[in-house]
C-alpha positions as CSV (number, residue, x, y, z in Angstrom):
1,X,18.8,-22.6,-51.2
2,X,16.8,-19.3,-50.2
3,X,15.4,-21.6,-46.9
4,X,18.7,-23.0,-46.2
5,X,19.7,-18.8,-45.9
6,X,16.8,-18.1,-44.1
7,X,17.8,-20.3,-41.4
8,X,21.1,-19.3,-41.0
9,X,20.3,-15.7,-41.0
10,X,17.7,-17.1,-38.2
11,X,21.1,-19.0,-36.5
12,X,23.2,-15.6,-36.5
13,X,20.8,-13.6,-35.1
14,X,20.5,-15.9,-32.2
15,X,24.2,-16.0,-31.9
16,X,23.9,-12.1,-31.9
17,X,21.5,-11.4,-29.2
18,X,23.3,-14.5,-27.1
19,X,26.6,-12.5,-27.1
20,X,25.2,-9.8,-26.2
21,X,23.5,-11.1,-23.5
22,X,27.0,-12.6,-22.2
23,X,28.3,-9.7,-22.4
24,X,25.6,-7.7,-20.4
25,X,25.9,-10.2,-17.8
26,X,30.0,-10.0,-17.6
27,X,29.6,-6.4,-17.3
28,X,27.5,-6.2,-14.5
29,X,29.3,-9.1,-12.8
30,X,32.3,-6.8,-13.5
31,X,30.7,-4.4,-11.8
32,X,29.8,-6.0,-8.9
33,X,33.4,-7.3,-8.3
34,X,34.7,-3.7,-8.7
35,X,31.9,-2.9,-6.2
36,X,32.5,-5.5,-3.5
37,X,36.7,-5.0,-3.7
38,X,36.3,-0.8,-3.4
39,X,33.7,-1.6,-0.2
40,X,36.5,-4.7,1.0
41,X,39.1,-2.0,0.6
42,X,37.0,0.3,2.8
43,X,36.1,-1.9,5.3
44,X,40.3,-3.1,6.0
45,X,40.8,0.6,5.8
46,X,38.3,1.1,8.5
47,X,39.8,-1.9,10.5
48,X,43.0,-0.5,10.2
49,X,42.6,3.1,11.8
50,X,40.5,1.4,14.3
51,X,42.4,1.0,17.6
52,X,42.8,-2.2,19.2
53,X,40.4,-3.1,21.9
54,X,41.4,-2.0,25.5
55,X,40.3,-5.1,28.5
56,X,40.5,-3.5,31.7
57,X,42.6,-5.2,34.3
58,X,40.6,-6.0,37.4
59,X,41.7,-4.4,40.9
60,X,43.8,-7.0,42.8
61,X,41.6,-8.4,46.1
62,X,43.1,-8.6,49.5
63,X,44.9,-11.9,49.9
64,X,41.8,-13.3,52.1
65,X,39.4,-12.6,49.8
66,X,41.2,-14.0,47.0
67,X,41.5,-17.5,48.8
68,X,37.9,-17.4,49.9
69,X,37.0,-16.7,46.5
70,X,39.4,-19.4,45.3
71,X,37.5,-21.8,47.8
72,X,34.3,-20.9,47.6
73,X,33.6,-20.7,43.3
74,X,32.5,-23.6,42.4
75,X,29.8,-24.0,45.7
76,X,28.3,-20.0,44.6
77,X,28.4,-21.6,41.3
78,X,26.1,-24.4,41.9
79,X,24.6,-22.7,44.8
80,X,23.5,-19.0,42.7
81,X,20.0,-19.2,40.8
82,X,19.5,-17.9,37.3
83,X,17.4,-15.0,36.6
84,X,14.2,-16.0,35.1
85,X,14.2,-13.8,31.2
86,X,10.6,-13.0,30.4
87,X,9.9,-14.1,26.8
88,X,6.8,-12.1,25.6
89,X,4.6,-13.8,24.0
90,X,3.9,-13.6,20.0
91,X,1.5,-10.9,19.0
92,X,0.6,-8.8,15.8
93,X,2.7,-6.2,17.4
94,X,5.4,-7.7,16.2
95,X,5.1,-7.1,12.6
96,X,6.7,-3.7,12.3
97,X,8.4,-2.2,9.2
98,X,11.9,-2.3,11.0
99,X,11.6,-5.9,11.7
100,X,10.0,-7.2,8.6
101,X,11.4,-4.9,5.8
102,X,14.3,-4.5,4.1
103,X,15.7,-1.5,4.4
104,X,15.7,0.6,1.4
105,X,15.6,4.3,3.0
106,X,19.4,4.8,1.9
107,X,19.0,2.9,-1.4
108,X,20.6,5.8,-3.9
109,X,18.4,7.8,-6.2
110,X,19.9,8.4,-9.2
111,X,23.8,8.4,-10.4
112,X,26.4,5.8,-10.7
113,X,25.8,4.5,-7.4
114,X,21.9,4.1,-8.5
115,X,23.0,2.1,-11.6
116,X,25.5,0.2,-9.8
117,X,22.5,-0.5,-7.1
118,X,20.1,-1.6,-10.5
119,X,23.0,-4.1,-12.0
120,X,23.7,-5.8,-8.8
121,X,20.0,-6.3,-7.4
122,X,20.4,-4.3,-4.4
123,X,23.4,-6.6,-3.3
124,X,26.1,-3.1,-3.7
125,X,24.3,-0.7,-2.2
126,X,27.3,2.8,-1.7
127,X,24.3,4.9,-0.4
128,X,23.0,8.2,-1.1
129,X,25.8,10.8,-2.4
130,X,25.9,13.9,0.0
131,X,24.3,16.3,-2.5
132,X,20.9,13.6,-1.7
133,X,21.8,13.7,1.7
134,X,21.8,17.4,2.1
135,X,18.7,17.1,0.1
136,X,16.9,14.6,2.7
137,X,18.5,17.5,5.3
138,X,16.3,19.9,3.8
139,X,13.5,17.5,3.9
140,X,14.0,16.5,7.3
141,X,13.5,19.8,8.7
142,X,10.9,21.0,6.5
143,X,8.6,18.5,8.0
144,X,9.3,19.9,11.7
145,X,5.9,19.3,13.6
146,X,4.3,22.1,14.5
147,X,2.6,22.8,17.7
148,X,-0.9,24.1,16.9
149,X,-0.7,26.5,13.8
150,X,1.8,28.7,13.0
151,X,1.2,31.9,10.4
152,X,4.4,33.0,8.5
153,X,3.9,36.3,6.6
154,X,5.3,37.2,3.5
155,X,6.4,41.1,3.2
156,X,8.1,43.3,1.1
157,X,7.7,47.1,0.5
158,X,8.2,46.9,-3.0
159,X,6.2,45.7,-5.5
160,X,7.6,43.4,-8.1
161,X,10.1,41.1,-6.3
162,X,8.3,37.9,-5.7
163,X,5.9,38.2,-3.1
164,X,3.3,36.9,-4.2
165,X,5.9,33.9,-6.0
166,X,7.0,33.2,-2.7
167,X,4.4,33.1,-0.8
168,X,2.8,30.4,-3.1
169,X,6.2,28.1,-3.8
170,X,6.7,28.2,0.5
171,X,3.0,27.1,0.2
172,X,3.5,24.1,-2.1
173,X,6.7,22.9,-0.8
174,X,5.4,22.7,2.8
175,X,1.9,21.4,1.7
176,X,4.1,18.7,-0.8
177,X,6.0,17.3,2.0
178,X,4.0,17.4,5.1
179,X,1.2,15.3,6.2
180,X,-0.5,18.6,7.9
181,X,-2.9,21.2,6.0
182,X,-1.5,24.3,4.6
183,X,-2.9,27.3,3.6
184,X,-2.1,30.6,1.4
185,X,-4.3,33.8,2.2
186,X,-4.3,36.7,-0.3
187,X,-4.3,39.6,2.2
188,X,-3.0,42.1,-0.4
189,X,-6.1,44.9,0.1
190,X,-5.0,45.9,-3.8
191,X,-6.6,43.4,-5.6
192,X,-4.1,40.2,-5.5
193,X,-3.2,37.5,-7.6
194,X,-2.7,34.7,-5.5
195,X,-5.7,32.8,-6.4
196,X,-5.2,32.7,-10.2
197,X,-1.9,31.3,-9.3
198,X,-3.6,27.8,-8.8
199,X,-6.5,26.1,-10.6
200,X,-10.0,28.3,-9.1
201,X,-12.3,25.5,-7.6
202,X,-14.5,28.1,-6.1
203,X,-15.6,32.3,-7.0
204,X,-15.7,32.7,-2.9
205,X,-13.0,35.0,-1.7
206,X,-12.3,36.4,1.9
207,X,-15.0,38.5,1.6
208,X,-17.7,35.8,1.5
209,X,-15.3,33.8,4.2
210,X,-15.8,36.5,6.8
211,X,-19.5,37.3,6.2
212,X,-20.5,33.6,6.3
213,X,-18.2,33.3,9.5
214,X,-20.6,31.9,12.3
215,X,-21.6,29.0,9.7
216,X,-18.2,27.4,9.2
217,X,-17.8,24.9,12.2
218,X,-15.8,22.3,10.6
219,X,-13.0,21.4,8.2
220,X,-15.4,20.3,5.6
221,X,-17.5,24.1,5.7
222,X,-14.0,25.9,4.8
223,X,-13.5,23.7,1.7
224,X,-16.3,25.4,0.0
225,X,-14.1,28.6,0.1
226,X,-10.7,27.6,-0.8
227,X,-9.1,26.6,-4.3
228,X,-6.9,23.3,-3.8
229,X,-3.6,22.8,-5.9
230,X,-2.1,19.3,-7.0
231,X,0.5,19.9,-4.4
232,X,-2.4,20.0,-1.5
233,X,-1.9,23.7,-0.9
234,X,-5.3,25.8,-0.5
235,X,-5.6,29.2,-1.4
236,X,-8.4,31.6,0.1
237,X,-8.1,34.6,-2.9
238,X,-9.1,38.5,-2.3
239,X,-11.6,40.2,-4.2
240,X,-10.9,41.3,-7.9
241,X,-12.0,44.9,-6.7
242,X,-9.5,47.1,-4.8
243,X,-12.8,48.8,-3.5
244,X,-14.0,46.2,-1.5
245,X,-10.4,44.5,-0.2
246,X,-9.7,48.0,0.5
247,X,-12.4,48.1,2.9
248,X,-11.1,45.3,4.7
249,X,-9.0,46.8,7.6
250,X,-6.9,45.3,10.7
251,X,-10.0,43.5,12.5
252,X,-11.6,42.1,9.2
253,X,-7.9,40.0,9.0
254,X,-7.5,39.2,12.6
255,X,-11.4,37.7,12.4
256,X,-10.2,35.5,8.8
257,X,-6.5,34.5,10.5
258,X,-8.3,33.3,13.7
259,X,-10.9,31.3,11.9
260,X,-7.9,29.5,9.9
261,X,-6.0,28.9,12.2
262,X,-9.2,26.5,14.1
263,X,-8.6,24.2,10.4
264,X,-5.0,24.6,9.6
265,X,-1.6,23.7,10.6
266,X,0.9,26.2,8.7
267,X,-0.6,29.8,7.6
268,X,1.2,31.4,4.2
269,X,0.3,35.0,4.6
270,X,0.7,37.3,1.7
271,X,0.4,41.1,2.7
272,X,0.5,44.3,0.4
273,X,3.1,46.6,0.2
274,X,2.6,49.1,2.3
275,X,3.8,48.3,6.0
276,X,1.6,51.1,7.5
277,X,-1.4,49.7,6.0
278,X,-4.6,48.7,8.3
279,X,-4.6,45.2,6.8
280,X,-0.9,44.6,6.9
281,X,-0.7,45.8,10.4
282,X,-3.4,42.8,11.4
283,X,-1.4,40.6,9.9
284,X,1.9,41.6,11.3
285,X,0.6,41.6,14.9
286,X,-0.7,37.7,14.6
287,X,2.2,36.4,12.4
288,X,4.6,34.4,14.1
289,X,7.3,35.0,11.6
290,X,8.0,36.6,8.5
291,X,10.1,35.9,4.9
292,X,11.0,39.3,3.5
293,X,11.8,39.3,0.1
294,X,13.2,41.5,-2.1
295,X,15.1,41.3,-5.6
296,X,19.0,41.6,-6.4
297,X,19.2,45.1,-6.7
298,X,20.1,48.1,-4.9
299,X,16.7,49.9,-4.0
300,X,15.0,46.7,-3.8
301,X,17.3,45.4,-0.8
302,X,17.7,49.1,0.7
303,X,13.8,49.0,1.2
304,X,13.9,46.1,2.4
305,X,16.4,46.8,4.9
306,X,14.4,49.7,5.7
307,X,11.6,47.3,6.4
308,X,13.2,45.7,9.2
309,X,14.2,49.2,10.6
310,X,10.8,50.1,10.9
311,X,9.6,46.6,12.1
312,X,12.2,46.9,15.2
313,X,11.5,50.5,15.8
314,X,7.5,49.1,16.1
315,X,7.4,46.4,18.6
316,X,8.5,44.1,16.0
317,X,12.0,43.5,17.3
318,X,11.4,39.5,17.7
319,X,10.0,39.1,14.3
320,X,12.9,40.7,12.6
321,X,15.2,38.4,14.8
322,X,13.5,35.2,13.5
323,X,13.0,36.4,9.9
324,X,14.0,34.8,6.7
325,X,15.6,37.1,3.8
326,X,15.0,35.4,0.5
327,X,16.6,37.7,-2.4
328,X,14.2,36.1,-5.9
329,X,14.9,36.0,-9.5
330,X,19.0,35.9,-9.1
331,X,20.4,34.9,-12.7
332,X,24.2,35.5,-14.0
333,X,26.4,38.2,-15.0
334,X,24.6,41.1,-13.1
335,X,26.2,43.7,-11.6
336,X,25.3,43.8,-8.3
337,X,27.3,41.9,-5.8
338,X,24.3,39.5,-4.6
339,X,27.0,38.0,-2.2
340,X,27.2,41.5,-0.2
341,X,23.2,41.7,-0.4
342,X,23.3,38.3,1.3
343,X,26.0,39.2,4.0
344,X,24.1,42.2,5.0
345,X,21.0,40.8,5.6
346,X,22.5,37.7,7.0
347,X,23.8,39.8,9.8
348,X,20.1,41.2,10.6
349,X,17.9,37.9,9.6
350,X,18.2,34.7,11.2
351,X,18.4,32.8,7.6
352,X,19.3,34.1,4.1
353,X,18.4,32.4,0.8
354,X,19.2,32.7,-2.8
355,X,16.3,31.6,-5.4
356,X,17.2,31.7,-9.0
357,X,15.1,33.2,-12.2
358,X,12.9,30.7,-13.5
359,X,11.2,31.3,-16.8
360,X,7.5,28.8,-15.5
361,X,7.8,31.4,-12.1
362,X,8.0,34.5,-14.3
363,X,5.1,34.4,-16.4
364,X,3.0,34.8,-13.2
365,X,0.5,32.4,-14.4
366,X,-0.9,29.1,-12.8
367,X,2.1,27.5,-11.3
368,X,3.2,23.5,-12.1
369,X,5.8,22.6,-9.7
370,X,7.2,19.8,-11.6
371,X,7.7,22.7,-14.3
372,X,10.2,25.0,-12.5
373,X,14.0,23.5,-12.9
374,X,15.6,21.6,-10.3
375,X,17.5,24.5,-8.9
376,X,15.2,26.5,-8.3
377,X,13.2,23.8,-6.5
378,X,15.6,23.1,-4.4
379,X,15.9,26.8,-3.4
380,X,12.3,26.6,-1.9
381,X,13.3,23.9,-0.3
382,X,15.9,25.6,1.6
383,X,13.5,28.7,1.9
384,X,11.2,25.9,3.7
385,X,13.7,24.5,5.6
386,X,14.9,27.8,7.1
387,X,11.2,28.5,8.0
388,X,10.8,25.6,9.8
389,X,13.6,25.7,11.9
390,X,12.0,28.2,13.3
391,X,8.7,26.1,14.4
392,X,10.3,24.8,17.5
393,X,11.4,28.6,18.5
């Protein structure tokens, strides 16, 4: 008796996972015929609106012609040879991704439509939703080539707001996506903390990159001064004392942004905050644009206003023209009206963009990009994006 229960136990478990595997596969054939009838629908819909197809009436002939014609067809018929259609012949050239693969570049990444995509094997495929293909917008023009190297400087005249934050997460989002190098200088002459922001691979800071100048020749020479994060970015730090960075004037900056820019593609310059300084106004003359950044308050945004006034009254007009605003650490229920802040500075700036409070950001320690939340991720995205629009300026 106890084996004869066994097996029946054994008999209704079987029954149990087979109905359930019925009914997995109803569902997803469910699924699919929702699928396929929602894309038939679409497809008649698009049919529909379509206007009919126009054929053009050919000109009427004099009567001559037309009887010559008339006469004549079938002999120019016979009579007219066939253009010969080269056929090139089969190489290894011919196995190309667009020929040979299928195309998964709009499969969808996550959502209903991904799960739909899973169930059916690919065969229901509704594409990317438009908050992924704003997304792969943002991409796309992040990853604008850039002719020779181009050095964007970070400013503000306030400390505080993000700077340094900035300069770093424009570093790793550009360094993330492109195929080029990317590379973060410290030039804040106060002691700055952009090299504990990533893992140190090296103690060498500017200082020992400008005095052992005439010995770096190659790519491989400059490694042994930089720090390199996860992301690929590289980070040249400044001196932990303000007494030596301090001595570092406008030449000593030109000398370590030329040598740079021999090795790298895109320049992340982080500068001090005082405009008038000798090492800011190095940097200032050799960047090719600047992100000012400021937070979402009233003094921080008038300085920064103030800023670009003395930018344009210093030969600095185009820079201001081409600059990105980026107003950091935004989070809910304040009470200033971060909308105004934008509109103002939207009217001076060529690009304006919001970027969130993040708690990973805020502890000012070594930054994990796959820690910070999705929004604000996406915010340096668009701060990258905005940049980058302006490489082909």
């Amino acid at each position: 008796m106890p084996l004869g229960r066994s097996g029946t136990g054994n008999q209704g478990r079987r029954s149990d996972e087979d109905g359930q595997e019925r009914r997995r596969r109803e569902q997803a054939a469910q699924a699919a015929q929702a699928a396929q009838a929602a894309e038939a629908a679409e497809a008649a819909e698009a049919a529909r609106r379509k206007p009919p197809p126009t054929r053009e009436r050919p000109a009427p002939r004099p009567a001559a012609e037309a009887r010559l014609a008339a006469d004549d067809r079938g002999a120019a018929v016979a009579t007219r040879p066939r253009p010969e259609i080269p056929v090139a012949a089969p190489s290894a050239a011919d196995f190309t991704a667009e020929r040979y693969l299928r195309d998964q570049s709009l499969a969808p990444r996550d959502g209903w439509r991904r799960v739909l995509f899973w169930l059916t094997g690919g065969r229901v495929n509704f594409g990317p939703s438009p908050g992924e293909l704003a997304e792969r917008e943002l991409i796309a023009r992040a990853k604008t080539p850039v002719p020779g190297c181009r050095s964007i400087a970070v400013i503000s005249r306030k400390g505080g707001v993000g700077k340094t934050t900035t300069t770093l997460m424009l570093g790793h989002t550009f360094a993330s996506l492109r195929g080029d190098r990317v590379v973060a200088l410290d030039g804040n002459p106060d002691a700055g903390s952009l090299g504990y922001r990533v893992r140190r691979e090296t103690a060498a800071t500017i200082t020992n990159l400008l005095a052992d100048e005439q010995m770096i020749n190659r790519y491989a020479d400059i490694r042994a001064y930089t720090s390199q994060a996860p992301t690929r970015l590289e980070v040249v730090a400044s001196d932990d004392d303000p007494r030596i960075t301090k001595a570092l004037g406008e030449e000593d900056y030109r000398r370590a942004i030329a040598l740079l820019e021999r090795h790298y593609n895109l320049i992340c310059l982080d500068t001090g905050t005082g405009v008038l300084e000798s090492a800011t106004r190095g940097i200032l003359q050799l960047a090719d644009q600047i992100v000012v950044v400021m937070s979402p308050s009233l003094d921080s945004a008038r300085a920064a206003s103030s800023t670009l006034d003395w930018l344009n009254e210093n030969n600095h007009a185009e820079l201001v023209r081409g600059a990105v605003a980026v107003v950091n650490g935004v989070q809910d229920g304040g009470q200033v009206e971060v909308g105004r802040i934008k509109e103002h500075f939207a009217g001076r700036c060529r690009a304006v963009v919001q970027v969130p409070w993040d708690a990973h950001l805020a502890a000012g320690a070594e930054t994990e990009v796959t820690r910070l939340r999705p929004t604000t991720r996406h915010a340096y995205l668009e701060v990258a994006a905005a940049v980058a629009d302006g490489f082909v300026s």
